[in-house]
mmCIF file of the N, C-alpha and C atoms, coordinates in Angstrom:
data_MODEL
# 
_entry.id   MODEL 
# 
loop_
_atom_site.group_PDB 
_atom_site.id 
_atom_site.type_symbol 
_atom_site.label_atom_id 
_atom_site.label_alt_id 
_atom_site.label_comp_id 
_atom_site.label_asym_id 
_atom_site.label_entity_id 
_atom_site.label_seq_id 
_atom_site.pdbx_PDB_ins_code 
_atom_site.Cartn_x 
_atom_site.Cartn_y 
_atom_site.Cartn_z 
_atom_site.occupancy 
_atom_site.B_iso_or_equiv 
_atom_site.pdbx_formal_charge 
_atom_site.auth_seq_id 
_atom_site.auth_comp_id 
_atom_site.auth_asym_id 
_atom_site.auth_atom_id 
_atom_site.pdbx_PDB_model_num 
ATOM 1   N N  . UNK A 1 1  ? -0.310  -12.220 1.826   1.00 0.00 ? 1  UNK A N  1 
ATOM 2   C CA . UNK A 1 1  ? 0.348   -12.508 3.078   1.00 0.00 ? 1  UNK A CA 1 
ATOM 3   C C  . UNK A 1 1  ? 1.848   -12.676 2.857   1.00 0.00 ? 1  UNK A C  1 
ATOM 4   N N  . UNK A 1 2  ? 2.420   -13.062 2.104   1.00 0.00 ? 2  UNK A N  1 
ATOM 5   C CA . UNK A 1 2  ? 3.301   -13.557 1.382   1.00 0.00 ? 2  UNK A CA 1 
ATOM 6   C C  . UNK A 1 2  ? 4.689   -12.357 1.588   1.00 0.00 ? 2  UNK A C  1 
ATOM 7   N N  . UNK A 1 3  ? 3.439   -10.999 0.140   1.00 0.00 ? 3  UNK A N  1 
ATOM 8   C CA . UNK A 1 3  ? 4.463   -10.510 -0.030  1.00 0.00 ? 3  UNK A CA 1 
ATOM 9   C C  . UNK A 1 3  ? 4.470   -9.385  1.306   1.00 0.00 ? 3  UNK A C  1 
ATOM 10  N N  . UNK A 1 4  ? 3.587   -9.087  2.014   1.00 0.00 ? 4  UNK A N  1 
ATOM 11  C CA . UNK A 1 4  ? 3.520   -8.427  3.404   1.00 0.00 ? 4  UNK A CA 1 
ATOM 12  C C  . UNK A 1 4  ? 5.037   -8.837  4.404   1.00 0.00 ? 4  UNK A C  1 
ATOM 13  N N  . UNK A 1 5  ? 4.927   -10.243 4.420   1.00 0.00 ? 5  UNK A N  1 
ATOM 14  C CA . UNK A 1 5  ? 5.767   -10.260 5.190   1.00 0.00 ? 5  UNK A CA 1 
ATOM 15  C C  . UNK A 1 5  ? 7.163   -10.610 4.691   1.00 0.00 ? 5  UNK A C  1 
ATOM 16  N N  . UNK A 1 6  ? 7.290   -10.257 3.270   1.00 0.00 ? 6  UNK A N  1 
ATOM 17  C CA . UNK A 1 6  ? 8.684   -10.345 2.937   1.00 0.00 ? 6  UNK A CA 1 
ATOM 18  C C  . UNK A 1 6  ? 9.147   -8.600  2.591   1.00 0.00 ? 6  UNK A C  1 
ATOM 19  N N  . UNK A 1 7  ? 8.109   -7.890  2.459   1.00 0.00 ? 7  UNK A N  1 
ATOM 20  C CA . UNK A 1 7  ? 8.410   -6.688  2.378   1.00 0.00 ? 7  UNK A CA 1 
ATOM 21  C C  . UNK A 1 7  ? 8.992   -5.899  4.379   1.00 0.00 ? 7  UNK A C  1 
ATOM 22  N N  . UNK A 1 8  ? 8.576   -6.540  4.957   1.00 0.00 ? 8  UNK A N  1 
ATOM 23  C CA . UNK A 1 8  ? 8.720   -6.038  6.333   1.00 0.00 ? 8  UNK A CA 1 
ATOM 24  C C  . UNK A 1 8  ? 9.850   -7.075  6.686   1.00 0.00 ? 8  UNK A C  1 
ATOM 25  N N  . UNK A 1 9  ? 10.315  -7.815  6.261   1.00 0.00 ? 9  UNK A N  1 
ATOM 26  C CA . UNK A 1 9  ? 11.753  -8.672  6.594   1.00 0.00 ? 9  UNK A CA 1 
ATOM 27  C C  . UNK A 1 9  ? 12.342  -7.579  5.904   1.00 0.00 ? 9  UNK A C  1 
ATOM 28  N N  . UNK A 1 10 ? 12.286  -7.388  4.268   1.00 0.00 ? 10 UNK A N  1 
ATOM 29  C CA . UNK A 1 10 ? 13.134  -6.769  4.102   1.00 0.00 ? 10 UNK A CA 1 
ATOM 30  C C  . UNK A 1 10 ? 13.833  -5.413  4.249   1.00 0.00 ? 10 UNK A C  1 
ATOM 31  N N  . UNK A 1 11 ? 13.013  -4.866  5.177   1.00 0.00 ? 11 UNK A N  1 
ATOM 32  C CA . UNK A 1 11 ? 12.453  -3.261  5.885   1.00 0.00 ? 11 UNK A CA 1 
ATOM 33  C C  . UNK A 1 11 ? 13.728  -3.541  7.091   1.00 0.00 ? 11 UNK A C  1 
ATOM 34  N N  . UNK A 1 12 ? 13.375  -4.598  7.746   1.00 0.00 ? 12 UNK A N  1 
ATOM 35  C CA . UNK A 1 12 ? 14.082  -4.677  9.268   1.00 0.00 ? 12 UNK A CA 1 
ATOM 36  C C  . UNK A 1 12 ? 13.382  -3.603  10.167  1.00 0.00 ? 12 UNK A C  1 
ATOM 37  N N  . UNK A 1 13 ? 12.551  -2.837  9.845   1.00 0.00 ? 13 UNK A N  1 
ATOM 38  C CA . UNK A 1 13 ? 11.734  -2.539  10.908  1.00 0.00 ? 13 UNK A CA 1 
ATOM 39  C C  . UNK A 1 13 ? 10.448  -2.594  10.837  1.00 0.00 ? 13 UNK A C  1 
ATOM 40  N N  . UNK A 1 14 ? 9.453   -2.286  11.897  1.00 0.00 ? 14 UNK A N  1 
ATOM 41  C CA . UNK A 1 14 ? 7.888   -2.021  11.485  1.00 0.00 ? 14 UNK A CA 1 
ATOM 42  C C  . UNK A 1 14 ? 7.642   -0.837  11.415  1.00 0.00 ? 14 UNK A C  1 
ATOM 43  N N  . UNK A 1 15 ? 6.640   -0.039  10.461  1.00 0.00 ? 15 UNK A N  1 
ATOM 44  C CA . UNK A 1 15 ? 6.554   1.180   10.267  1.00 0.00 ? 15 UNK A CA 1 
ATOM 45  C C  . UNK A 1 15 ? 5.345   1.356   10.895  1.00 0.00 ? 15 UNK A C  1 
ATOM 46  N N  . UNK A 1 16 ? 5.558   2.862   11.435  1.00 0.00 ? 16 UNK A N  1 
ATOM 47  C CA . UNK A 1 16 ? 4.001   3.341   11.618  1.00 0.00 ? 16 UNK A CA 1 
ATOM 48  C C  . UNK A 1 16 ? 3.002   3.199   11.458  1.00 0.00 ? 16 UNK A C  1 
ATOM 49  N N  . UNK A 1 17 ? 2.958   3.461   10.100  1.00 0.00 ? 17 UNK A N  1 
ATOM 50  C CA . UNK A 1 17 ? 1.743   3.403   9.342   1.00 0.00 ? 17 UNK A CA 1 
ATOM 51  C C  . UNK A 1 17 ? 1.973   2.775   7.924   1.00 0.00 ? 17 UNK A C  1 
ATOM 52  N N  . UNK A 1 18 ? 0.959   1.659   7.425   1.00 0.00 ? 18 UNK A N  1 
ATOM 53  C CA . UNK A 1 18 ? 0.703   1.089   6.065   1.00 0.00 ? 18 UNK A CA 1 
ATOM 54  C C  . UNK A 1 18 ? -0.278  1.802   5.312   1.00 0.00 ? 18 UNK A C  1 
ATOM 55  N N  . UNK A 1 19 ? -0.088  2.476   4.342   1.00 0.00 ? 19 UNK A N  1 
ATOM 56  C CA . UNK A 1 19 ? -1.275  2.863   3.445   1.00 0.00 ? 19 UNK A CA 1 
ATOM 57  C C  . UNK A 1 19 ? -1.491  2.179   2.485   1.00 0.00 ? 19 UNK A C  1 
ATOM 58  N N  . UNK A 1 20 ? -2.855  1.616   2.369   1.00 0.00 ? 20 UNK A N  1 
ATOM 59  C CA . UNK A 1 20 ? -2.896  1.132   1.023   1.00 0.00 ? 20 UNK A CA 1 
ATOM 60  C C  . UNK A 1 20 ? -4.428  1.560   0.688   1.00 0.00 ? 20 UNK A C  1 
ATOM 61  N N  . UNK A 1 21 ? -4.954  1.062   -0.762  1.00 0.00 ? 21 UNK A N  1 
ATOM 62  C CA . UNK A 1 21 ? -6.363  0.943   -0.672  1.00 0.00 ? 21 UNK A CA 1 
ATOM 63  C C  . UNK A 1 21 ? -7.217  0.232   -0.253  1.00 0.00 ? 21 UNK A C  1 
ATOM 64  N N  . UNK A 1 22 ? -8.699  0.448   -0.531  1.00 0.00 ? 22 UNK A N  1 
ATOM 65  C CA . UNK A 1 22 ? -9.608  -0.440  -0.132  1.00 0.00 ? 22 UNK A CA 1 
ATOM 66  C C  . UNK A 1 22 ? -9.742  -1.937  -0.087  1.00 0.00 ? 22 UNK A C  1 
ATOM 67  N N  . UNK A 1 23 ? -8.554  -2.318  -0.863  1.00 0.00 ? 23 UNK A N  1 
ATOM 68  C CA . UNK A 1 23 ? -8.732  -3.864  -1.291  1.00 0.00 ? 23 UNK A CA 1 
ATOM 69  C C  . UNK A 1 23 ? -8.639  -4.755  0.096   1.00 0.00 ? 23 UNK A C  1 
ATOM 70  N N  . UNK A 1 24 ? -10.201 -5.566  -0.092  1.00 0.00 ? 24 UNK A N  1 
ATOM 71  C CA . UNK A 1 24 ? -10.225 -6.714  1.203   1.00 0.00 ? 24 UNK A CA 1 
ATOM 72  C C  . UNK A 1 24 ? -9.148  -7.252  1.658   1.00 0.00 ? 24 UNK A C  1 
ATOM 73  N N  . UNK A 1 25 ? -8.359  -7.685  0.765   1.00 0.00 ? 25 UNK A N  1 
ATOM 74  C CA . UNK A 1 25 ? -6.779  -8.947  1.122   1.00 0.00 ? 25 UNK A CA 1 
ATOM 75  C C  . UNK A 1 25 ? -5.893  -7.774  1.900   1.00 0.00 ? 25 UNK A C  1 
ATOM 76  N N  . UNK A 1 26 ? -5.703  -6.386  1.726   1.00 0.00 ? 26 UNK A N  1 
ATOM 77  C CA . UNK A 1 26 ? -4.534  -6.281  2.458   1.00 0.00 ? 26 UNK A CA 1 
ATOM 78  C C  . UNK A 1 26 ? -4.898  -5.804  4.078   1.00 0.00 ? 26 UNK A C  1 
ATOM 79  N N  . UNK A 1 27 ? -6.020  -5.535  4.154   1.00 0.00 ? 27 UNK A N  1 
ATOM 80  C CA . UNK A 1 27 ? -6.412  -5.901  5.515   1.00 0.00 ? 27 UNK A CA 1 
ATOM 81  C C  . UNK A 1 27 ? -6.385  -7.086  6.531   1.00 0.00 ? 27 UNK A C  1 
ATOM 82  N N  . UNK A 1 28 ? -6.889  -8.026  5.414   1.00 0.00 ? 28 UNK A N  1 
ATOM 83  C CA . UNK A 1 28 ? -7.079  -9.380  6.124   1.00 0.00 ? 28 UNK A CA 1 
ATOM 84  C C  . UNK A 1 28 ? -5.250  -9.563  6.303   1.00 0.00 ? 28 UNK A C  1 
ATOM 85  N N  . UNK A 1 29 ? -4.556  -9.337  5.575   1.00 0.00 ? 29 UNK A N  1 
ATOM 86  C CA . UNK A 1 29 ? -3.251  -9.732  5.379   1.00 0.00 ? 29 UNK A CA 1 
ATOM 87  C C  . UNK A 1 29 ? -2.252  -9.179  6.932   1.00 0.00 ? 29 UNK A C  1 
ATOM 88  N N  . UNK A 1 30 ? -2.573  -7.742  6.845   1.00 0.00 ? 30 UNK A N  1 
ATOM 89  C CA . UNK A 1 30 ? -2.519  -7.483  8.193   1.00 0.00 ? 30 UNK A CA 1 
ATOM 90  C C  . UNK A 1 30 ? -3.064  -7.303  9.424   1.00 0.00 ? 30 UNK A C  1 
ATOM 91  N N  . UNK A 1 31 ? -4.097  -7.965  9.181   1.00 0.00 ? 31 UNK A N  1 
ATOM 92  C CA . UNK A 1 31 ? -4.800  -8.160  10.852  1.00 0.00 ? 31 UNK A CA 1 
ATOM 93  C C  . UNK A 1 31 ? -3.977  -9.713  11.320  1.00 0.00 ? 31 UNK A C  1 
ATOM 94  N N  . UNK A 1 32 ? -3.862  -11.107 10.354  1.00 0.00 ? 32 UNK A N  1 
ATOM 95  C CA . UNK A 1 32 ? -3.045  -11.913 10.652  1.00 0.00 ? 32 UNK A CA 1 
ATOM 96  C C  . UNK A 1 32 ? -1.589  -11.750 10.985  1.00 0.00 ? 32 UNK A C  1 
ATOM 97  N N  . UNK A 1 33 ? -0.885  -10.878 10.258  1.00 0.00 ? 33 UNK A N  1 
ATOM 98  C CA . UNK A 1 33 ? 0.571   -10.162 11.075  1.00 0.00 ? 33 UNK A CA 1 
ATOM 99  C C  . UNK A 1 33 ? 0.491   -9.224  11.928  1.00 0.00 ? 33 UNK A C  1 
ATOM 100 N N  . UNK A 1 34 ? -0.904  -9.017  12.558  1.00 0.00 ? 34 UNK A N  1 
ATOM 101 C CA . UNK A 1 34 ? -1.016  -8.360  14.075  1.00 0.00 ? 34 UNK A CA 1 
ATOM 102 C C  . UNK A 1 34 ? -0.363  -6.812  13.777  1.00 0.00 ? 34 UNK A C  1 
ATOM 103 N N  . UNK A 1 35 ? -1.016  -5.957  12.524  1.00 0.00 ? 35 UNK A N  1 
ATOM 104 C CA . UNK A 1 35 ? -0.282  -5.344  12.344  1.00 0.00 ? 35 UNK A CA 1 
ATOM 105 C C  . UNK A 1 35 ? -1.953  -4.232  11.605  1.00 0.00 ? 35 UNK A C  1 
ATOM 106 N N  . UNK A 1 36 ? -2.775  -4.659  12.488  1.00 0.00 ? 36 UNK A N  1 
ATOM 107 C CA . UNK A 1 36 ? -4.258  -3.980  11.834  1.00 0.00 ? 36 UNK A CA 1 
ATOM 108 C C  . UNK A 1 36 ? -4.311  -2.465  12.311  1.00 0.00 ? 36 UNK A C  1 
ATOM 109 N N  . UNK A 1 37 ? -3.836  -2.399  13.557  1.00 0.00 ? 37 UNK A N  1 
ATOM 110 C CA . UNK A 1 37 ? -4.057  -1.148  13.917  1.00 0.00 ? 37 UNK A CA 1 
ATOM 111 C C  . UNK A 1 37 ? -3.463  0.105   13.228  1.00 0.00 ? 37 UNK A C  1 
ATOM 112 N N  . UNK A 1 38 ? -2.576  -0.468  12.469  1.00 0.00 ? 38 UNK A N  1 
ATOM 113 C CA . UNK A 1 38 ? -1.586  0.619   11.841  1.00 0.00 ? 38 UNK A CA 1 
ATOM 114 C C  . UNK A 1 38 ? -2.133  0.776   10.474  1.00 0.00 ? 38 UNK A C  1 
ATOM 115 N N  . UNK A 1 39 ? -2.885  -0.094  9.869   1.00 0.00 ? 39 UNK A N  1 
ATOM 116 C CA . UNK A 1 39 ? -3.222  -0.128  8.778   1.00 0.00 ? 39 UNK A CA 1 
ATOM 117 C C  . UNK A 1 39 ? -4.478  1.042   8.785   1.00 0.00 ? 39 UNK A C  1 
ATOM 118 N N  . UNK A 1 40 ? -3.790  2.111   7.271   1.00 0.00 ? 40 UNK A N  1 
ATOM 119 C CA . UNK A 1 40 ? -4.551  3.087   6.879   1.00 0.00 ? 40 UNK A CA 1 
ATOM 120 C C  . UNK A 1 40 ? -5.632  3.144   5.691   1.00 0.00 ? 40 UNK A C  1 
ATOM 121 N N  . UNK A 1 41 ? -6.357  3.496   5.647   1.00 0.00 ? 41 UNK A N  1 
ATOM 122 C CA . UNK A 1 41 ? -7.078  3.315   3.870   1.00 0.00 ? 41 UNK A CA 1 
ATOM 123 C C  . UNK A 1 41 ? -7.362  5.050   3.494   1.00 0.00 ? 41 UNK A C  1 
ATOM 124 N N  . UNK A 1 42 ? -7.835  4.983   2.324   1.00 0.00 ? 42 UNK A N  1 
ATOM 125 C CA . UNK A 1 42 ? -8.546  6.241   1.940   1.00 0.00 ? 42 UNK A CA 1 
ATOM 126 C C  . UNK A 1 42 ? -7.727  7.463   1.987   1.00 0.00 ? 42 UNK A C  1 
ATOM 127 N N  . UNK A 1 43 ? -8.787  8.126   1.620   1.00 0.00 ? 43 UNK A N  1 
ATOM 128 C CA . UNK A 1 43 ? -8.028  9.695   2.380   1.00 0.00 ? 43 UNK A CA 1 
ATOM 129 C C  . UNK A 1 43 ? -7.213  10.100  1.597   1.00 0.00 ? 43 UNK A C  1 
ATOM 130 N N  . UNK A 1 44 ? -7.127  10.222  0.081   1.00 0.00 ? 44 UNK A N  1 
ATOM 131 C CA . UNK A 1 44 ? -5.756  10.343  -1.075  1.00 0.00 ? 44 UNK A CA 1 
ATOM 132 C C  . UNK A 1 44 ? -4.315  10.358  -0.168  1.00 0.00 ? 44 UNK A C  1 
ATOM 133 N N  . UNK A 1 45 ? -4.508  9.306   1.076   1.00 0.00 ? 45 UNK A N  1 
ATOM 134 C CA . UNK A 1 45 ? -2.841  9.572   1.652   1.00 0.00 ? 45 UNK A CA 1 
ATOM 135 C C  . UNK A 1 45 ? -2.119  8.481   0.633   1.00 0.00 ? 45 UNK A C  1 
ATOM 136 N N  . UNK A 1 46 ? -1.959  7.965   -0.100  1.00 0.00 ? 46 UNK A N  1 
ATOM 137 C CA . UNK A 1 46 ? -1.396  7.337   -0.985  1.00 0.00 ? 46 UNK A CA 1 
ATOM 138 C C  . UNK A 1 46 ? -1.864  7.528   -2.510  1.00 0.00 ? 46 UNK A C  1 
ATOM 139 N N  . UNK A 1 47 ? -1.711  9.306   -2.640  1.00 0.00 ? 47 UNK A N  1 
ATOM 140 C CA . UNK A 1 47 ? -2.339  9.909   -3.964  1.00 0.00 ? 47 UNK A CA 1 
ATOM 141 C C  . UNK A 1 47 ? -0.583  9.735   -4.845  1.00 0.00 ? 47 UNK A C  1 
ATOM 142 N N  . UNK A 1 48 ? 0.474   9.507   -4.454  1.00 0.00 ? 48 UNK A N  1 
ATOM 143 C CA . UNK A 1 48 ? 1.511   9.395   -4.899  1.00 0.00 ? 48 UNK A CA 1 
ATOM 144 C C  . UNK A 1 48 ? 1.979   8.087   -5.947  1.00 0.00 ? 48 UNK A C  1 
ATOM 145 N N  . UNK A 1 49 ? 0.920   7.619   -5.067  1.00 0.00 ? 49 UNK A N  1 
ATOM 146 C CA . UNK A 1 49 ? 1.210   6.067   -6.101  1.00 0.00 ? 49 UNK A CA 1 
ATOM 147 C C  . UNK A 1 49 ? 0.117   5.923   -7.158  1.00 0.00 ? 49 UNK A C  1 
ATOM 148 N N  . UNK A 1 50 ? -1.028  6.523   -6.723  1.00 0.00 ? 50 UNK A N  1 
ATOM 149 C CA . UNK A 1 50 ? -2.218  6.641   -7.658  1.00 0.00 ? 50 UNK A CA 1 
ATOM 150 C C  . UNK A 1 50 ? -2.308  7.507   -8.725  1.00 0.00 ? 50 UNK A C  1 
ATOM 151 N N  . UNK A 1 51 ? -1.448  8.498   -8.641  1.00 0.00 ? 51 UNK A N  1 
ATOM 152 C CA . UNK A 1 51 ? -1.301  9.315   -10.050 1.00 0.00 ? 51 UNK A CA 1 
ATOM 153 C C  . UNK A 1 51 ? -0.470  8.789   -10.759 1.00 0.00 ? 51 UNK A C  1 
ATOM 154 N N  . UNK A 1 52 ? 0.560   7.999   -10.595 1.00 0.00 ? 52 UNK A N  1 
ATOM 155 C CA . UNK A 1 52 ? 1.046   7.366   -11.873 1.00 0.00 ? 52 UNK A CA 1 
ATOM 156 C C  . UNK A 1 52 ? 0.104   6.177   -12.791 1.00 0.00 ? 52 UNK A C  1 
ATOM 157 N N  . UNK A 1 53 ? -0.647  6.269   -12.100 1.00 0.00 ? 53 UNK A N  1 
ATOM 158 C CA . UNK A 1 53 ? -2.132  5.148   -13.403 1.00 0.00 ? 53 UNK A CA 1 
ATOM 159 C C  . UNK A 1 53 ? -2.834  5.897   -13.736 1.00 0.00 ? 53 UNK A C  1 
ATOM 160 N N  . UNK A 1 54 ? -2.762  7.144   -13.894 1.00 0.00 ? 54 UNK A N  1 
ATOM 161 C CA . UNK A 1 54 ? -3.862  8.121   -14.258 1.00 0.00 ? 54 UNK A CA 1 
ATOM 162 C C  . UNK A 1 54 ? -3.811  7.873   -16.114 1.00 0.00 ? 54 UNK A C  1 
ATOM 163 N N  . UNK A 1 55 ? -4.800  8.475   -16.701 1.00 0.00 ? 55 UNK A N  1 
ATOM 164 C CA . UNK A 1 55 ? -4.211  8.344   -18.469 1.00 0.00 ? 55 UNK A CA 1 
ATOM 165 C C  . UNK A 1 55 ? -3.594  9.113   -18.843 1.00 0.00 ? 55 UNK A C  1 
ATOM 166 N N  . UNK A 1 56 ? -3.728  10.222  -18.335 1.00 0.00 ? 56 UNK A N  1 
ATOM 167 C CA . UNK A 1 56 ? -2.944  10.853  -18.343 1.00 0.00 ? 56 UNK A CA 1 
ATOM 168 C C  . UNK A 1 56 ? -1.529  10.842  -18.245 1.00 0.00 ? 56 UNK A C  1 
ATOM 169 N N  . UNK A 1 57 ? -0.917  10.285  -17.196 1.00 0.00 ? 57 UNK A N  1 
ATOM 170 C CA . UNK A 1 57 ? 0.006   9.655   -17.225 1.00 0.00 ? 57 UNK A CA 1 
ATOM 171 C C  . UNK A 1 57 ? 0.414   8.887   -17.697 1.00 0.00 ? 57 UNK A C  1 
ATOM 172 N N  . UNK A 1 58 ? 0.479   8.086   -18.205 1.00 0.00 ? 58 UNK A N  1 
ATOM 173 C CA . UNK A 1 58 ? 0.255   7.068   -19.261 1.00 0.00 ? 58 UNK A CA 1 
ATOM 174 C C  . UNK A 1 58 ? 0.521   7.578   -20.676 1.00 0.00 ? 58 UNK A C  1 
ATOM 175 N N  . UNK A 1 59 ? -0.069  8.752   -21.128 1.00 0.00 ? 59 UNK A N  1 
ATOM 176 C CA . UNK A 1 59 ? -0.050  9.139   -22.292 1.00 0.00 ? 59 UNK A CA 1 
ATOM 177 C C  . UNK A 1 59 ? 1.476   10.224  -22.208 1.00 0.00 ? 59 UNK A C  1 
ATOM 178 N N  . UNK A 1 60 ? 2.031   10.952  -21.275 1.00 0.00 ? 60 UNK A N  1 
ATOM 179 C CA . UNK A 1 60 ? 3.330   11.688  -21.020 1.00 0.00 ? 60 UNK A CA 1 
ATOM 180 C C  . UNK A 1 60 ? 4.041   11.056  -21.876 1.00 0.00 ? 60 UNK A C  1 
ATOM 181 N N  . UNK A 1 61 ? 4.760   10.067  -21.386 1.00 0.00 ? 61 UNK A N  1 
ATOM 182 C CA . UNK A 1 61 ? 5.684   9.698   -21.828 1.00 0.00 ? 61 UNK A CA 1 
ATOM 183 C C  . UNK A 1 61 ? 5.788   9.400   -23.758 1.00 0.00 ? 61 UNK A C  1 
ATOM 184 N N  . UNK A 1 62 ? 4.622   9.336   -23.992 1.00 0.00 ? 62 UNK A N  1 
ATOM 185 C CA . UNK A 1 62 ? 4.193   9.008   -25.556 1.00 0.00 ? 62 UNK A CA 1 
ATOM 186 C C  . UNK A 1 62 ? 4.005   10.516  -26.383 1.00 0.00 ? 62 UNK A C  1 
ATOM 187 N N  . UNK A 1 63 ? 4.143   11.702  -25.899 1.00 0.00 ? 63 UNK A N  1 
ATOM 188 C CA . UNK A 1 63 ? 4.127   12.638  -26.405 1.00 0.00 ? 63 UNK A CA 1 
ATOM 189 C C  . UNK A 1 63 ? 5.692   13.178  -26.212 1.00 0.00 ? 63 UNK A C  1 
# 
């Protein structure tokens, strides 16, 4: 909850759309900042942030 609403202070606006994953807390996090409807899951729409934990990735930089 915390960092939700210090990331959107520090935005100065509300965005469209939030993508994140499945995780319970960031739902609950934004249904209390009235901000559920916008909230996205799934769908590799946040495959950008998920390929940098791949092992692959991980191993790049070491070769």
């Amino acid at each position: 909850m915390k960092l939700m609403r210090k990331l959107l202070k520090s935005q100065g606006f509300c965005p469209t759309a939030i993508v994140t994953d499945k995780l319970p807390s960031y739902g609950t996090a934004l249904s209390d900042l009235g901000m559920k409807p916008r909230h996205i899951t799934g769908g590799r729409l946040n495959n950008r942030a998920e390929n940098s934990h791949l092992p692959i990735r991980q191993r790049e930089p070491l070769m």
